[in-house]
C-alpha positions as a Markdown table, in Angstrom:
| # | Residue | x | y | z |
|---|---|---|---|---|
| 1 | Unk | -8.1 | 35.0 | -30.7 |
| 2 | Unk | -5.5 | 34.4 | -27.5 |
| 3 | Unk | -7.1 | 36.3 | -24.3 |
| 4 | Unk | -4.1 | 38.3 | -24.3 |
| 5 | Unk | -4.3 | 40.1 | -27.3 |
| 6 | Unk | -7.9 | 41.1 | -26.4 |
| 7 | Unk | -7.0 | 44.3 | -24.5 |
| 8 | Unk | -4.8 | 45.3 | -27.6 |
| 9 | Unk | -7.0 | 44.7 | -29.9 |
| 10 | Unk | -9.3 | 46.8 | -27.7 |
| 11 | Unk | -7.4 | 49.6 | -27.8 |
| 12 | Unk | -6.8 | 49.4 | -31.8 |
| 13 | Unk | -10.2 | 49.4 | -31.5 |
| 14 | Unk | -10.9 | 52.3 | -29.3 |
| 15 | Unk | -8.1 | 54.1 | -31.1 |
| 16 | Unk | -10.0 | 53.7 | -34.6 |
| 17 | Unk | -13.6 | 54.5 | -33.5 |
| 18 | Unk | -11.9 | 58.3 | -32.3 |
| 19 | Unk | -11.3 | 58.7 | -35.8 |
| 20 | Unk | -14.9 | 58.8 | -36.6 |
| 21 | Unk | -18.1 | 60.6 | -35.5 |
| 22 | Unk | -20.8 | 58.8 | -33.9 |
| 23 | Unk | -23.1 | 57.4 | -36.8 |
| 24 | Unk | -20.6 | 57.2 | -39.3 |
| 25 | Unk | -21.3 | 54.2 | -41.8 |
| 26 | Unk | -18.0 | 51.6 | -41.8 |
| 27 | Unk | -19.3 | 49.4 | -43.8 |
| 28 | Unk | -22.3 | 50.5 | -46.5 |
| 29 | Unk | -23.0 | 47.0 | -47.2 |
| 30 | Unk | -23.5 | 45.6 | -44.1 |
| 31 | Unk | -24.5 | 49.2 | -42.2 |
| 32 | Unk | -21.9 | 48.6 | -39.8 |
| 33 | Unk | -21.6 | 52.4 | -38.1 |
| 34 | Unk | -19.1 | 54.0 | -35.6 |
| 35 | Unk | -21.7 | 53.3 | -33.1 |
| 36 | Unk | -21.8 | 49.4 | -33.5 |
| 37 | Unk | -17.9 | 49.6 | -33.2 |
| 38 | Unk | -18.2 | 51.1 | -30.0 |
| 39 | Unk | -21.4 | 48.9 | -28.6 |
| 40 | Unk | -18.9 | 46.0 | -29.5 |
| 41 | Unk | -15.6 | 47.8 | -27.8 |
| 42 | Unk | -18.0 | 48.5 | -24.7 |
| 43 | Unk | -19.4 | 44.8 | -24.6 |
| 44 | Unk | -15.7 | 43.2 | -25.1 |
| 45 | Unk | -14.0 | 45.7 | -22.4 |
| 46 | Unk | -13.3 | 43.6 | -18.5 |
| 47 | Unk | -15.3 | 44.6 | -16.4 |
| 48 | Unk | -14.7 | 47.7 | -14.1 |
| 49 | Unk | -14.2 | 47.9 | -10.1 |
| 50 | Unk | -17.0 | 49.9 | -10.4 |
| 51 | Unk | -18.5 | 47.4 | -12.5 |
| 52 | Unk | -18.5 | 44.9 | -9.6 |
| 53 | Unk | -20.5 | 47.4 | -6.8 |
| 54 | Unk | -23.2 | 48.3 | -9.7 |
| 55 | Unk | -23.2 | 44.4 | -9.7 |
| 56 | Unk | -23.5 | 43.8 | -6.0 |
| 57 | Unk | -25.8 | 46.5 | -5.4 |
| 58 | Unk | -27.8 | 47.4 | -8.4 |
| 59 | Unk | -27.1 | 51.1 | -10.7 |
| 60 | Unk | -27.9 | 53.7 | -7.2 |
| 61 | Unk | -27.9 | 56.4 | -9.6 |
């Protein structure tokens, strides 16, 4: 997969995973649920500004 179709593929993604509700089954064979859809969307996503100072400066929440 190019880099640049990550961030549309991302938002396919994102736009599909809104159709469901969290624990939904995608696949029944494999188990794959809503919730792994959005684990993966979440790990694939840049990272944030905010990203970067939790980074720098550990989670101050």
């Amino acid at each position: 997969m190019d880099i640049d179709s990550l961030p549309t593929a991302l938002a396919h993604a994102r736009a599909f995973a809104a159709t469901l509700k969290p624990g939904d089954v995608i696949d029944d064979q494999t188990g794959f649920s809503a919730d792994n859809l959005l684990a993966l969307i979440a790990a694939a996503a840049p990272p944030t500004a905010e990203d970067a100072v939790i980074e720098q400066l550990g989670d101050l929440a």
